[in-house]
N, C-alpha and C positions, 0 to 999 in steps of 0.2 A: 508688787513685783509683776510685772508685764510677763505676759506669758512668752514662751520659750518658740522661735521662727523654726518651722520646718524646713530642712535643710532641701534645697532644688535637684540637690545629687540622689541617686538611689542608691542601694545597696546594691553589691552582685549579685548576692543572691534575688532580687525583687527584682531585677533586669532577668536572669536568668529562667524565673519561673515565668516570667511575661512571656519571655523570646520563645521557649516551648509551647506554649497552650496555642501561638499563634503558627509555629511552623506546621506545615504542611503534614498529613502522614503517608505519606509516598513521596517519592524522587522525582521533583517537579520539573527535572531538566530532560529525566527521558521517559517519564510519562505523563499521560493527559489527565489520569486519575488514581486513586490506588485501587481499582476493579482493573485497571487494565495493566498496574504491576503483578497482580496476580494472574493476569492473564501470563502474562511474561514468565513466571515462575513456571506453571501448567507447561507452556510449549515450549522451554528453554532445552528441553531433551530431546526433540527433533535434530533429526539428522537432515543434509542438505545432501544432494547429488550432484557433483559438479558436471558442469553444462562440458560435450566433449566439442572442440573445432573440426569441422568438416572439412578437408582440403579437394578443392575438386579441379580437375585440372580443366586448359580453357576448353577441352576437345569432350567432355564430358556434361552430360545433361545439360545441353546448350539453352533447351526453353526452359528448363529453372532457372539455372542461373538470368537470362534473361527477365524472367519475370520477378526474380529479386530485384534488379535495375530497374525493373519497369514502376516497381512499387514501394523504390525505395527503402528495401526492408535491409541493407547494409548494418544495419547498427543490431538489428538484431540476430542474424547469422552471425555474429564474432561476438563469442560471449566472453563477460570479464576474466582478466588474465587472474586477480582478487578478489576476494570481498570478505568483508568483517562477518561474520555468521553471528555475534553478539546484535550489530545495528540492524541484520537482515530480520530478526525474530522482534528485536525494538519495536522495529516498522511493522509487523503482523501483528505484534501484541495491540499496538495504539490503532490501527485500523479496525480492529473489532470492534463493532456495535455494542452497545452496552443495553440498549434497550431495543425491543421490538420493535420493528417496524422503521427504525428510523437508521439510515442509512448516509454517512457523514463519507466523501469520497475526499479525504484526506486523511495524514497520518502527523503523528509530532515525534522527530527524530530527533536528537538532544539538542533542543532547544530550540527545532526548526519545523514548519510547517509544509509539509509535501503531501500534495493535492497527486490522485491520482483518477480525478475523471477523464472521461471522453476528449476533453480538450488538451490537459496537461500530458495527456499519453500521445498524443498525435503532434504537438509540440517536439516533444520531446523524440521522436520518431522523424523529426524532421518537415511535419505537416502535409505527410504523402498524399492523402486524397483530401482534396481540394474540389467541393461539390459546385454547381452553379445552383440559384436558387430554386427548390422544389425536388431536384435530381435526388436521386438515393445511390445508395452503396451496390455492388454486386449481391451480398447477401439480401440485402433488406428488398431487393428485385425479385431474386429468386422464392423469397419467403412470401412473395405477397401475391406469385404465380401458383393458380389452383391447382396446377399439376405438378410443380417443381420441389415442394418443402413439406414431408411429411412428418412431424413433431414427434410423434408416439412414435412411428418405428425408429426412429435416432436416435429417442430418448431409451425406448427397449434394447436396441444394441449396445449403447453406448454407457448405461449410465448403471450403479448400483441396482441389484433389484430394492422396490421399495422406494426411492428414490428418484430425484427431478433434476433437471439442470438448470433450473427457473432462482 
């Protein structure tokens, strides 16, 4: 008697324990890892402070408002009228580094990758300053003038005792 063909179907259950062992163990749609779903659990208890609209009329603080035009900073003077407070901590959680030293300037928001360096922020601003080659920023002038930028006392006024802005 010829031995007995193994059937090419599986069982549910044999499909079942497969499709487990292989799925992911975190939420692979709104995070990058499961360190940074636990991230997400950790700061899910943060509170937000909604951003308040400034109304200024056109006879008031003429060189602000000017200098907002100047530099294109419209998008940021009107702050959202919404926003998800779920996707905003999403976005915190997946931006966290996970390891020392290595610093990843983007985030993964369900199921999407948002870059948030130096270029994607100025993009996204509109592309206000626009350098010729070699030219620098106002800050990056001032900071590299021996009299103009002094770190320690900024950092002493400004910053936690014990603490850096670096």
């Amino acid at each position: 008697m010829p031995p007995r063909k193994l059937s090419a179907k599986r069982s549910r259950r044999d499909a079942a324990a497969e499709g487990t062992s292989a799925a992911p163990e975190f939420d692979s749609h709104h995070f990058r890892s499961a360190k940074h779903q636990q991230r997400f659990e950790a700061i899910k208890g943060w509170s937000f402070h909604r951003e308040r609209r400034v109304q200024l009329r056109d006879d008031e603080y003429i060189d602000f408002q000017e200098e907002i035009v100047h530099r294109r900073w419209a998008s940021l003077v009107t702050p959202m009228a919404k926003f998800d407070p779920d996707i905003v901590l999403e976005f915190y959680a997946n931006a966290w580094s996970t390891e020392e030293g290595v610093r990843d300037m983007r985030s993964w928001v369900r199921g999407q990758w948002i870059p948030f360096d130096a270029d994607a922020l100025s993009q996204f601003l509109g592309d206000p300053l626009v350098f010729e080659e070699g030219q620098k920023c106002e800050f990056s002038q001032r900071r590299n003038r021996a009299d103009g930028f002094d770190e320690e006392a900024i950092a002493q006024l400004l910053c936690i005792p014990g603490q850096d802005f670096a």
